[in-house]
C-alpha positions in Angstrom: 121.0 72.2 94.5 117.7 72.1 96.5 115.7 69.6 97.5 112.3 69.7 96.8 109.4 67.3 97.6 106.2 66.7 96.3 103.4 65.1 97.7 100.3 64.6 95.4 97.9 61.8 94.8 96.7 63.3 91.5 99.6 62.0 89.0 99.4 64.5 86.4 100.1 67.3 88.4 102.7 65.6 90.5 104.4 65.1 87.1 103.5 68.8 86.3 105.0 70.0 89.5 108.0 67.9 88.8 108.7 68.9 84.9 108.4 72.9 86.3 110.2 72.6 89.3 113.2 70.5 87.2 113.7 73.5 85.0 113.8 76.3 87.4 117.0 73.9 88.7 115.5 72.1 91.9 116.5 69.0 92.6 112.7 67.0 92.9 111.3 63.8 94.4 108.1 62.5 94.6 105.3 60.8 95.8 102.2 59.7 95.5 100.9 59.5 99.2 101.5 60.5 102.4 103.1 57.1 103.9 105.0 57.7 100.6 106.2 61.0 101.0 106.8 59.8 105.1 109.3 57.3 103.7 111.2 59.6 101.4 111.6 62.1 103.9 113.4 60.2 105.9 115.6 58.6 103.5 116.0 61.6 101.0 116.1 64.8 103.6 114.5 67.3 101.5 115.0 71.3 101.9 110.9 72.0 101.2 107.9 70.0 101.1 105.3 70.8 99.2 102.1 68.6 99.8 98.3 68.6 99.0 95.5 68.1 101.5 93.0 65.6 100.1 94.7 62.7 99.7 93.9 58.8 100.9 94.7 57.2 103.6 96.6 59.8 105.8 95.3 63.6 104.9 97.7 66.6 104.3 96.8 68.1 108.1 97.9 64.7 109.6 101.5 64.6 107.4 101.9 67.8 108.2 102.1 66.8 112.1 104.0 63.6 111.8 106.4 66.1 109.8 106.6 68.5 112.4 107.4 65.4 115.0 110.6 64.8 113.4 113.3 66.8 115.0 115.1 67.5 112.2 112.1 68.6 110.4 110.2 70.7 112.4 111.6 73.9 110.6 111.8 71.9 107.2 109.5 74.2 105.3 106.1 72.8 104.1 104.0 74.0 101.3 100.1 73.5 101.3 99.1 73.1 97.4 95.3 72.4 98.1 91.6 72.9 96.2 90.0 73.3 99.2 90.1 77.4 99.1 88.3 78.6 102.1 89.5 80.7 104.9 88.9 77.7 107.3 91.1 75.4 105.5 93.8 78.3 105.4 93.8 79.1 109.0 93.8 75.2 109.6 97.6 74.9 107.7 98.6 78.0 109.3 97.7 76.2 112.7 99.7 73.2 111.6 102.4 75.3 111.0 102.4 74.9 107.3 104.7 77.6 105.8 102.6 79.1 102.6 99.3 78.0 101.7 98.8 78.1 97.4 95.0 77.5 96.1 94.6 75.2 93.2 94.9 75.9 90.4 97.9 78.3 90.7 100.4 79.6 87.9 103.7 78.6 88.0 105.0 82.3 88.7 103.1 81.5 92.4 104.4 78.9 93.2 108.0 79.1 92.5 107.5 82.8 94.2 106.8 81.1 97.8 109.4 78.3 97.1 112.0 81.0 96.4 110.5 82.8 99.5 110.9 80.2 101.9 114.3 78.9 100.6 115.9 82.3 101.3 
């Protein structure tokens, strides 16, 4: 079973995310920061990351790079889930080397369609 995890400071939809990914069979962990989702990286190893951008403390752009640091994660595939829909902010995740960039709100279809994507 896959590993997925899930990296939003907005509750509900962390639990959203969650509940859908659960049923299509994913295995799912998750947290409500980035210092959070650092931790659980490194203790759970998990085969996708899916993370938003506007969070406190540490932003999505700065997780992405301290993901990218870790050896065994630099390939790890990572997921921007983000409301911030403008080009720049797509072209930033792409230069972070973010896998698939998803605007908020998305349908569910969407999302799992890049997970299944990148997971192949």
């Amino acid at each position: 079973m896959k590993k997925i995890l899930v990296i939003d400071d907005t509750l509900h939809l962390l639990e959203e995310i969650s509940d859908l990914l659960q049923m299509e069979g994913y295995e799912v962990i998750t947290a409500y920061d980035a210092f959070e989702g650092m931790r659980k990286i490194s203790t759970m190893n998990p085969d996708l990351i899916i993370t938003d951008l506007l969070m406190p403390e540490m932003n999505g752009f700065e997780l992405i790079s301290k993901i990218r640091s870790i050896n065994k994660h630099q390939l790890t595939p990572i997921i921007v889930l983000s409301a911030q829909a403008t080009k720049e902010t797509e072209q930033k995740t792409k230069e972070y080397n973010a896998d698939a960039y998803i605007r908020k709100p998305c349908t569910a279809d969407q999302l799992i369609s890049s997970i299944e994507k990148l997971l192949k």
